[in-house]
C-alpha positions in Angstrom: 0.0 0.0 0.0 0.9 3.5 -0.9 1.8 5.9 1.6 -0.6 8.8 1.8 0.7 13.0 2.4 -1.0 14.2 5.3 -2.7 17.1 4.5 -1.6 20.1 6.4 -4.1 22.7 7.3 -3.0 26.3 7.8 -5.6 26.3 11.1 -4.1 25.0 14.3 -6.4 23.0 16.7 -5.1 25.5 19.9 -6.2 29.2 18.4 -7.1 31.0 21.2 -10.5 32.6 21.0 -13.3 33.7 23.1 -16.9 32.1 24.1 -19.7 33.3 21.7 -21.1 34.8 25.4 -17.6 36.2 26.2 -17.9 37.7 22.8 -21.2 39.4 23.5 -20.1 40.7 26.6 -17.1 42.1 24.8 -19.4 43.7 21.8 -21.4 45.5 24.9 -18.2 46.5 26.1 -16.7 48.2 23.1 -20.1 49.5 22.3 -20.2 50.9 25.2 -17.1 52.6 24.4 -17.5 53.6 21.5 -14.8 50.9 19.3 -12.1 51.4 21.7 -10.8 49.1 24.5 -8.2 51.0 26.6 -4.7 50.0 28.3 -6.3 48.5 31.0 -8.8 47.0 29.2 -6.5 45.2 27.3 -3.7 44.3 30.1 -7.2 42.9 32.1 -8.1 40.2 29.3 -4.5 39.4 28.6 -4.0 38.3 32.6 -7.8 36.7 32.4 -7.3 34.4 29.5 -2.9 34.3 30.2 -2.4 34.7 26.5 -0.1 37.6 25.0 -1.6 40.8 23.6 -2.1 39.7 19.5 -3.5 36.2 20.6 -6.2 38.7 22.2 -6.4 41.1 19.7 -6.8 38.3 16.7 -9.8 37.1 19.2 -11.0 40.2 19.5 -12.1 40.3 15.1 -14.9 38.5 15.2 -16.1 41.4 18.2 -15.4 43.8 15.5 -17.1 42.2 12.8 -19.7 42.3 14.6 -20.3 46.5 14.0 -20.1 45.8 10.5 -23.4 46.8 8.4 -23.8 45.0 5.0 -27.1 45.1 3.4 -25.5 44.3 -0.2 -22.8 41.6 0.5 -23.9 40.5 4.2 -19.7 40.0 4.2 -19.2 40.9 7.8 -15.5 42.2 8.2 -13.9 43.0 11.4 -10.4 45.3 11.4 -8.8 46.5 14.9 -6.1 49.2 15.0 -3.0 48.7 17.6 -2.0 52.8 18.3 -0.4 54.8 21.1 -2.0 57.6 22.2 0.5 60.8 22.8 1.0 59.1 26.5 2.6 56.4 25.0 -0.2 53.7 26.0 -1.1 51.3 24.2 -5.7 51.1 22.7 -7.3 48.5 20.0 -9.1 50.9 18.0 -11.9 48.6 16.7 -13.8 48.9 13.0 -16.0 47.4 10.5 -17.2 47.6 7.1 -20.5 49.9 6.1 -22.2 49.7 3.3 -25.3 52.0 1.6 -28.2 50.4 0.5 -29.0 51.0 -2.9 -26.4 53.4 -3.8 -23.0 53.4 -5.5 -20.8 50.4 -4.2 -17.4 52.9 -4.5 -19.3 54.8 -1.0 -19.0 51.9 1.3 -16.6 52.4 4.2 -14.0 49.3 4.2 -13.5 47.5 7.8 -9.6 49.2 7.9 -10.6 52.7 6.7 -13.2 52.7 10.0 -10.5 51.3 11.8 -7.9 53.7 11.2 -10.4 56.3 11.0 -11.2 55.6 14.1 -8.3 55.9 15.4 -7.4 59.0 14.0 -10.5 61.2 15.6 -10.1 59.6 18.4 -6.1 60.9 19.3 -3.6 57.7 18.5 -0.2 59.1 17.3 1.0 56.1 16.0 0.2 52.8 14.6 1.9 49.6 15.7 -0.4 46.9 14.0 -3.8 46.4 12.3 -5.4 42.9 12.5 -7.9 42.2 10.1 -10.6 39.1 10.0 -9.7 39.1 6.1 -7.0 39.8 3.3 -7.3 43.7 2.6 -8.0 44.3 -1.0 -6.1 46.5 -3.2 -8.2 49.6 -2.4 -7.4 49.2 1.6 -3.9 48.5 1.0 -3.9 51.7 -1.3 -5.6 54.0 2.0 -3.0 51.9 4.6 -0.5 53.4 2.2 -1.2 57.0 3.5 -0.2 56.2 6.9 3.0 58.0 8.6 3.7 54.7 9.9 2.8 52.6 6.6 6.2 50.8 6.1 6.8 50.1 9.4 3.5 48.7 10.9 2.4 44.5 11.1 -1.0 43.5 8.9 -2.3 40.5 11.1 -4.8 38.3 9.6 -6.2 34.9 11.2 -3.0 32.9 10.5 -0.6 35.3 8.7 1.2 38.6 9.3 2.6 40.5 6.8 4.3 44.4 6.4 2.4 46.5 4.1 5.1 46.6 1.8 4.6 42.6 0.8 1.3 43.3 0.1 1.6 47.0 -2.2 4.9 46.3 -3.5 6.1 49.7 -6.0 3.5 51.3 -4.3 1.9 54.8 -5.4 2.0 57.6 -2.3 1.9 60.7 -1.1 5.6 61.6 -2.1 4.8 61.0 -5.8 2.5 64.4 -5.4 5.0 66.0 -3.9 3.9 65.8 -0.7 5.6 65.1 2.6 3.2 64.5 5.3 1.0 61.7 5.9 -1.9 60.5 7.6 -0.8 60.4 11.3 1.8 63.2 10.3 -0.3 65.9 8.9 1.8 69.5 7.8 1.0 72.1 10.8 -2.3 73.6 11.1 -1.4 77.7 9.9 -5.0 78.2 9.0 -8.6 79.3 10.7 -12.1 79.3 9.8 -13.5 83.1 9.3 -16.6 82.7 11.4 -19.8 85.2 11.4 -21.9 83.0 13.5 -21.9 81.0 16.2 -21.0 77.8 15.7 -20.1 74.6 17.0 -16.4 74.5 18.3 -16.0 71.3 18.5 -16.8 70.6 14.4 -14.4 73.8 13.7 -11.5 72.3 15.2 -12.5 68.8 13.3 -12.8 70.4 10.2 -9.3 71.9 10.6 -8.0 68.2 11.3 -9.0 67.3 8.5 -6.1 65.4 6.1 -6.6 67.5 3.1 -3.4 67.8 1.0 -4.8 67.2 -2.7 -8.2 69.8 -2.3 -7.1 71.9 0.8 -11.4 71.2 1.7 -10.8 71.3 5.4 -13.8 69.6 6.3 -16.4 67.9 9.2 -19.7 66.8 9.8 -21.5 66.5 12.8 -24.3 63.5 13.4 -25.8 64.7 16.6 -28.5 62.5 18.0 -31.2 62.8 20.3 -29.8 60.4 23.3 -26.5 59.8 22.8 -24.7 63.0 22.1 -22.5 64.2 18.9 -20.8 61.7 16.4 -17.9 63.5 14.2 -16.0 62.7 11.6 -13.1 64.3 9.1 -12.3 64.7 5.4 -9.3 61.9 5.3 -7.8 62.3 1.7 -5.4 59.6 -0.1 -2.8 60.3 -3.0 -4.7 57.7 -5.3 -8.1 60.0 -4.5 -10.8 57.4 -5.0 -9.6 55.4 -1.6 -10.2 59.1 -0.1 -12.5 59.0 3.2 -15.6 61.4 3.4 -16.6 63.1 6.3 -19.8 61.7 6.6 -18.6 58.7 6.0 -16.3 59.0 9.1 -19.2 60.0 11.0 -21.5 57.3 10.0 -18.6 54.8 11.0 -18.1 56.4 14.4 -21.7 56.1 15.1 -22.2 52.9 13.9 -19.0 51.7 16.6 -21.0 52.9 19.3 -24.1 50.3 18.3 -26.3 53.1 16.9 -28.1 53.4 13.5 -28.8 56.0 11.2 -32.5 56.2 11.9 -35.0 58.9 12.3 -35.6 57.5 15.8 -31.8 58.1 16.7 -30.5 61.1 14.6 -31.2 64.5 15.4 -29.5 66.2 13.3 -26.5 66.1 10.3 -24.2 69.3 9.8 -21.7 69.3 7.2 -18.7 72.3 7.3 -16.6 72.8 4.1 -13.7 75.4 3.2 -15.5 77.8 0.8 -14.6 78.0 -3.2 -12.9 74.3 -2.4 -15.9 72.7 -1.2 -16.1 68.4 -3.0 -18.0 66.6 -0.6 -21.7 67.7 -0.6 -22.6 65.7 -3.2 -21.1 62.8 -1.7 -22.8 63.4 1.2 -26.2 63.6 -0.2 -25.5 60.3 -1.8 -24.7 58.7 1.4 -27.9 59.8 3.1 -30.0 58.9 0.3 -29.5 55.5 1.5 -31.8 56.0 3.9 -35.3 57.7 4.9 -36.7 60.0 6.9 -33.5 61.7 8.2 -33.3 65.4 9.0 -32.0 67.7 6.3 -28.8 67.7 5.8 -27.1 71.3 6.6 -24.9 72.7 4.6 -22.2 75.4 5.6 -19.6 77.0 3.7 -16.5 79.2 5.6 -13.8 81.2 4.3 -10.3 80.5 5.7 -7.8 82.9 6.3 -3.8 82.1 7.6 -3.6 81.7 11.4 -3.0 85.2 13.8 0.8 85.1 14.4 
Protein backbone atom coordinates (compact mmCIF):
# COMPACT_ATOMS: atom_id res chain seq x y z
CA UNK A 1 0.00 0.00 0.00
CA UNK A 2 0.90 3.53 -0.86
CA UNK A 3 1.82 5.90 1.59
CA UNK A 4 -0.63 8.77 1.83
CA UNK A 5 0.72 13.05 2.37
CA UNK A 6 -0.98 14.20 5.28
CA UNK A 7 -2.65 17.14 4.52
CA UNK A 8 -1.62 20.12 6.37
CA UNK A 9 -4.05 22.73 7.31
CA UNK A 10 -3.03 26.32 7.82
CA UNK A 11 -5.60 26.25 11.14
CA UNK A 12 -4.10 24.99 14.30
CA UNK A 13 -6.43 23.04 16.66
CA UNK A 14 -5.09 25.45 19.88
CA UNK A 15 -6.21 29.22 18.44
CA UNK A 16 -7.06 31.05 21.15
CA UNK A 17 -10.50 32.57 21.03
CA UNK A 18 -13.31 33.67 23.07
CA UNK A 19 -16.86 32.06 24.10
CA UNK A 20 -19.66 33.27 21.73
CA UNK A 21 -21.08 34.80 25.40
CA UNK A 22 -17.57 36.18 26.21
CA UNK A 23 -17.85 37.68 22.82
CA UNK A 24 -21.19 39.45 23.45
CA UNK A 25 -20.14 40.67 26.62
CA UNK A 26 -17.14 42.11 24.84
CA UNK A 27 -19.42 43.69 21.83
CA UNK A 28 -21.43 45.49 24.90
CA UNK A 29 -18.24 46.53 26.09
CA UNK A 30 -16.70 48.17 23.09
CA UNK A 31 -20.14 49.50 22.35
CA UNK A 32 -20.20 50.86 25.22
CA UNK A 33 -17.14 52.58 24.38
CA UNK A 34 -17.53 53.60 21.46
CA UNK A 35 -14.85 50.95 19.28
CA UNK A 36 -12.13 51.39 21.66
CA UNK A 37 -10.84 49.09 24.51
CA UNK A 38 -8.16 50.96 26.57
CA UNK A 39 -4.73 50.04 28.33
CA UNK A 40 -6.35 48.45 31.01
CA UNK A 41 -8.82 46.97 29.22
CA UNK A 42 -6.53 45.25 27.27
CA UNK A 43 -3.73 44.32 30.13
CA UNK A 44 -7.17 42.90 32.06
CA UNK A 45 -8.06 40.25 29.34
CA UNK A 46 -4.52 39.40 28.61
CA UNK A 47 -4.04 38.33 32.62
CA UNK A 48 -7.83 36.70 32.35
CA UNK A 49 -7.31 34.42 29.48
CA UNK A 50 -2.89 34.29 30.23
CA UNK A 51 -2.39 34.73 26.48
CA UNK A 52 -0.15 37.56 25.02
CA UNK A 53 -1.57 40.79 23.56
CA UNK A 54 -2.13 39.66 19.54
CA UNK A 55 -3.49 36.25 20.60
CA UNK A 56 -6.20 38.75 22.23
CA UNK A 57 -6.37 41.10 19.66
CA UNK A 58 -6.78 38.31 16.69
CA UNK A 59 -9.78 37.13 19.18
CA UNK A 60 -11.00 40.21 19.47
CA UNK A 61 -12.06 40.27 15.07
CA UNK A 62 -14.92 38.51 15.25
CA UNK A 63 -16.14 41.38 18.19
CA UNK A 64 -15.43 43.79 15.52
CA UNK A 65 -17.15 42.24 12.83
CA UNK A 66 -19.70 42.35 14.59
CA UNK A 67 -20.28 46.49 14.03
CA UNK A 68 -20.13 45.83 10.48
CA UNK A 69 -23.43 46.82 8.35
CA UNK A 70 -23.79 45.05 5.01
CA UNK A 71 -27.11 45.11 3.36
CA UNK A 72 -25.49 44.28 -0.21
CA UNK A 73 -22.80 41.64 0.53
CA UNK A 74 -23.90 40.48 4.20
CA UNK A 75 -19.67 39.96 4.23
CA UNK A 76 -19.22 40.93 7.78
CA UNK A 77 -15.53 42.24 8.18
CA UNK A 78 -13.93 43.02 11.36
CA UNK A 79 -10.44 45.26 11.39
CA UNK A 80 -8.78 46.47 14.85
CA UNK A 81 -6.07 49.20 14.96
CA UNK A 82 -3.01 48.72 17.55
CA UNK A 83 -2.01 52.76 18.26
CA UNK A 84 -0.45 54.80 21.10
CA UNK A 85 -2.01 57.62 22.16
CA UNK A 86 0.45 60.79 22.80
CA UNK A 87 1.05 59.11 26.53
CA UNK A 88 2.64 56.37 25.02
CA UNK A 89 -0.24 53.72 26.01
CA UNK A 90 -1.08 51.29 24.20
CA UNK A 91 -5.72 51.08 22.69
CA UNK A 92 -7.28 48.50 19.96
CA UNK A 93 -9.09 50.91 17.95
CA UNK A 94 -11.89 48.59 16.66
CA UNK A 95 -13.80 48.92 12.96
CA UNK A 96 -15.99 47.42 10.53
CA UNK A 97 -17.17 47.60 7.08
CA UNK A 98 -20.45 49.87 6.15
CA UNK A 99 -22.20 49.68 3.32
CA UNK A 100 -25.31 51.99 1.59
CA UNK A 101 -28.18 50.43 0.51
CA UNK A 102 -28.97 51.02 -2.91
CA UNK A 103 -26.36 53.39 -3.75
CA UNK A 104 -23.00 53.36 -5.54
CA UNK A 105 -20.83 50.41 -4.23
CA UNK A 106 -17.42 52.91 -4.51
CA UNK A 107 -19.30 54.79 -1.03
CA UNK A 108 -19.03 51.93 1.30
CA UNK A 109 -16.57 52.38 4.15
CA UNK A 110 -13.98 49.25 4.20
CA UNK A 111 -13.50 47.51 7.83
CA UNK A 112 -9.61 49.22 7.85
CA UNK A 113 -10.56 52.66 6.72
CA UNK A 114 -13.15 52.69 9.99
CA UNK A 115 -10.54 51.27 11.82
CA UNK A 116 -7.85 53.71 11.22
CA UNK A 117 -10.37 56.33 11.04
CA UNK A 118 -11.24 55.65 14.05
CA UNK A 119 -8.28 55.88 15.44
CA UNK A 120 -7.37 59.00 14.00
CA UNK A 121 -10.53 61.22 15.64
CA UNK A 122 -10.08 59.64 18.39
CA UNK A 123 -6.09 60.88 19.30
CA UNK A 124 -3.58 57.73 18.49
CA UNK A 125 -0.24 59.11 17.34
CA UNK A 126 1.04 56.12 16.04
CA UNK A 127 0.15 52.84 14.56
CA UNK A 128 1.93 49.58 15.70
CA UNK A 129 -0.40 46.91 13.99
CA UNK A 130 -3.75 46.42 12.28
CA UNK A 131 -5.42 42.91 12.53
CA UNK A 132 -7.86 42.23 10.06
CA UNK A 133 -10.63 39.09 10.01
CA UNK A 134 -9.66 39.06 6.08
CA UNK A 135 -7.04 39.76 3.27
CA UNK A 136 -7.32 43.70 2.63
CA UNK A 137 -8.04 44.29 -1.04
CA UNK A 138 -6.10 46.52 -3.19
CA UNK A 139 -8.21 49.58 -2.37
CA UNK A 140 -7.38 49.21 1.59
CA UNK A 141 -3.95 48.49 0.96
CA UNK A 142 -3.95 51.66 -1.25
CA UNK A 143 -5.64 53.97 1.97
CA UNK A 144 -3.04 51.87 4.60
CA UNK A 145 -0.45 53.41 2.15
CA UNK A 146 -1.15 57.02 3.48
CA UNK A 147 -0.17 56.16 6.89
CA UNK A 148 3.03 57.99 8.57
CA UNK A 149 3.66 54.69 9.94
CA UNK A 150 2.79 52.57 6.59
CA UNK A 151 6.16 50.78 6.07
CA UNK A 152 6.79 50.07 9.44
CA UNK A 153 3.47 48.74 10.92
CA UNK A 154 2.35 44.51 11.13
CA UNK A 155 -1.04 43.51 8.87
CA UNK A 156 -2.25 40.52 11.08
CA UNK A 157 -4.81 38.34 9.63
CA UNK A 158 -6.24 34.94 11.21
CA UNK A 159 -2.98 32.93 10.48
CA UNK A 160 -0.56 35.28 8.72
CA UNK A 161 1.16 38.56 9.33
CA UNK A 162 2.60 40.55 6.80
CA UNK A 163 4.28 44.44 6.37
CA UNK A 164 2.40 46.53 4.09
CA UNK A 165 5.13 46.65 1.75
CA UNK A 166 4.62 42.61 0.79
CA UNK A 167 1.33 43.28 0.08
CA UNK A 168 1.64 47.01 -2.23
CA UNK A 169 4.94 46.29 -3.49
CA UNK A 170 6.07 49.73 -6.00
CA UNK A 171 3.53 51.33 -4.33
CA UNK A 172 1.86 54.84 -5.44
CA UNK A 173 1.96 57.65 -2.29
CA UNK A 174 1.90 60.73 -1.11
CA UNK A 175 5.61 61.56 -2.10
CA UNK A 176 4.77 61.00 -5.80
CA UNK A 177 2.54 64.35 -5.42
CA UNK A 178 5.01 65.96 -3.93
CA UNK A 179 3.92 65.79 -0.69
CA UNK A 180 5.65 65.08 2.56
CA UNK A 181 3.21 64.52 5.25
CA UNK A 182 1.05 61.74 5.90
CA UNK A 183 -1.87 60.53 7.62
CA UNK A 184 -0.82 60.45 11.32
CA UNK A 185 1.84 63.23 10.31
CA UNK A 186 -0.30 65.93 8.93
CA UNK A 187 1.77 69.52 7.84
CA UNK A 188 0.99 72.14 10.81
CA UNK A 189 -2.30 73.63 11.10
CA UNK A 190 -1.40 77.70 9.89
CA UNK A 191 -5.01 78.18 9.05
CA UNK A 192 -8.55 79.33 10.75
CA UNK A 193 -12.07 79.32 9.77
CA UNK A 194 -13.52 83.09 9.29
CA UNK A 195 -16.60 82.74 11.36
CA UNK A 196 -19.77 85.21 11.39
CA UNK A 197 -21.94 83.01 13.48
CA UNK A 198 -21.86 81.04 16.17
CA UNK A 199 -21.04 77.81 15.72
CA UNK A 200 -20.11 74.58 17.05
CA UNK A 201 -16.37 74.52 18.33
CA UNK A 202 -15.99 71.26 18.52
CA UNK A 203 -16.75 70.59 14.36
CA UNK A 204 -14.41 73.78 13.74
CA UNK A 205 -11.50 72.26 15.20
CA UNK A 206 -12.54 68.83 13.33
CA UNK A 207 -12.81 70.39 10.21
CA UNK A 208 -9.32 71.94 10.60
CA UNK A 209 -7.95 68.21 11.34
CA UNK A 210 -9.01 67.30 8.52
CA UNK A 211 -6.06 65.38 6.06
CA UNK A 212 -6.60 67.49 3.08
CA UNK A 213 -3.38 67.84 1.04
CA UNK A 214 -4.78 67.22 -2.66
CA UNK A 215 -8.20 69.80 -2.33
CA UNK A 216 -7.08 71.89 0.82
CA UNK A 217 -11.37 71.24 1.68
CA UNK A 218 -10.77 71.27 5.41
CA UNK A 219 -13.76 69.56 6.30
CA UNK A 220 -16.38 67.86 9.23
CA UNK A 221 -19.66 66.83 9.82
CA UNK A 222 -21.54 66.51 12.79
CA UNK A 223 -24.28 63.53 13.38
CA UNK A 224 -25.83 64.72 16.62
CA UNK A 225 -28.48 62.47 17.96
CA UNK A 226 -31.23 62.75 20.31
CA UNK A 227 -29.80 60.38 23.27
CA UNK A 228 -26.53 59.81 22.77
CA UNK A 229 -24.67 63.02 22.14
CA UNK A 230 -22.48 64.15 18.91
CA UNK A 231 -20.76 61.68 16.37
CA UNK A 232 -17.92 63.54 14.18
CA UNK A 233 -15.99 62.71 11.60
CA UNK A 234 -13.07 64.31 9.14
CA UNK A 235 -12.29 64.65 5.36
CA UNK A 236 -9.34 61.91 5.29
CA UNK A 237 -7.82 62.32 1.69
CA UNK A 238 -5.40 59.56 -0.06
CA UNK A 239 -2.81 60.28 -2.98
CA UNK A 240 -4.71 57.68 -5.30
CA UNK A 241 -8.09 59.97 -4.48
CA UNK A 242 -10.76 57.43 -5.04
CA UNK A 243 -9.61 55.43 -1.63
CA UNK A 244 -10.25 59.07 -0.10
CA UNK A 245 -12.46 58.95 3.17
CA UNK A 246 -15.61 61.43 3.37
CA UNK A 247 -16.56 63.14 6.30
CA UNK A 248 -19.78 61.72 6.63
CA UNK A 249 -18.57 58.66 5.99
CA UNK A 250 -16.28 59.00 9.11
CA UNK A 251 -19.24 59.99 10.99
CA UNK A 252 -21.52 57.33 9.96
CA UNK A 253 -18.62 54.77 11.03
CA UNK A 254 -18.13 56.37 14.41
CA UNK A 255 -21.74 56.07 15.14
CA UNK A 256 -22.19 52.89 13.87
CA UNK A 257 -18.96 51.71 16.60
CA UNK A 258 -20.99 52.88 19.27
CA UNK A 259 -24.10 50.28 18.25
CA UNK A 260 -26.35 53.05 16.89
CA UNK A 261 -28.12 53.35 13.48
CA UNK A 262 -28.82 55.99 11.18
CA UNK A 263 -32.53 56.19 11.91
CA UNK A 264 -35.00 58.92 12.35
CA UNK A 265 -35.60 57.54 15.81
CA UNK A 266 -31.82 58.14 16.70
CA UNK A 267 -30.53 61.06 14.58
CA UNK A 268 -31.22 64.50 15.39
CA UNK A 269 -29.50 66.22 13.27
CA UNK A 270 -26.54 66.12 10.26
CA UNK A 271 -24.24 69.30 9.75
CA UNK A 272 -21.68 69.30 7.16
CA UNK A 273 -18.65 72.28 7.25
CA UNK A 274 -16.58 72.78 4.07
CA UNK A 275 -13.73 75.44 3.18
CA UNK A 276 -15.45 77.78 0.83
CA UNK A 277 -14.59 77.96 -3.20
CA UNK A 278 -12.87 74.27 -2.44
CA UNK A 279 -15.89 72.67 -1.22
CA UNK A 280 -16.11 68.45 -3.03
CA UNK A 281 -18.00 66.62 -0.55
CA UNK A 282 -21.73 67.68 -0.62
CA UNK A 283 -22.55 65.68 -3.25
CA UNK A 284 -21.07 62.77 -1.74
CA UNK A 285 -22.79 63.43 1.19
CA UNK A 286 -26.21 63.60 -0.16
CA UNK A 287 -25.49 60.34 -1.76
CA UNK A 288 -24.69 58.66 1.41
CA UNK A 289 -27.87 59.84 3.08
CA UNK A 290 -29.96 58.85 0.31
CA UNK A 291 -29.55 55.52 1.52
CA UNK A 292 -31.82 56.05 3.92
CA UNK A 293 -35.29 57.70 4.88
CA UNK A 294 -36.74 60.01 6.91
CA UNK A 295 -33.50 61.71 8.21
CA UNK A 296 -33.27 65.43 8.96
CA UNK A 297 -31.99 67.67 6.31
CA UNK A 298 -28.77 67.69 5.82
CA UNK A 299 -27.07 71.35 6.59
CA UNK A 300 -24.90 72.73 4.57
CA UNK A 301 -22.24 75.43 5.61
CA UNK A 302 -19.58 76.96 3.70
CA UNK A 303 -16.46 79.20 5.60
CA UNK A 304 -13.79 81.19 4.28
CA UNK A 305 -10.26 80.54 5.73
CA UNK A 306 -7.81 82.88 6.34
CA UNK A 307 -3.79 82.14 7.58
CA UNK A 308 -3.63 81.67 11.41
CA UNK A 309 -2.97 85.24 13.78
CA UNK A 310 0.80 85.05 14.43
Amino acid sequence: MSSLTPTVSTQTSCVFSFSEKQQQQLYLHVKQHKGILNTADITALCAQYKQPVEVILRACLPIAAKFAVVPISHFFVGAIVVGYDKHGEQHFYFGANVEFAQQALSLVVHAEQSAINNAWLNGAKKIAKIAISDAPCGYCRQFMNELADAQSFDILLPQQQFKLADLLPHSFGPQDLGNSYSLFNPAPQQHEFVVTDELDKTLLSYALAAYVPYSENYSAVKISTFENGNFYGCYAENAAYSPSLSPLQSAVSQLHLAGLAMTKDVVKGIELLQTQGKGNQLSVSQAVLASYTDLPVLQSISLNIKPTAV
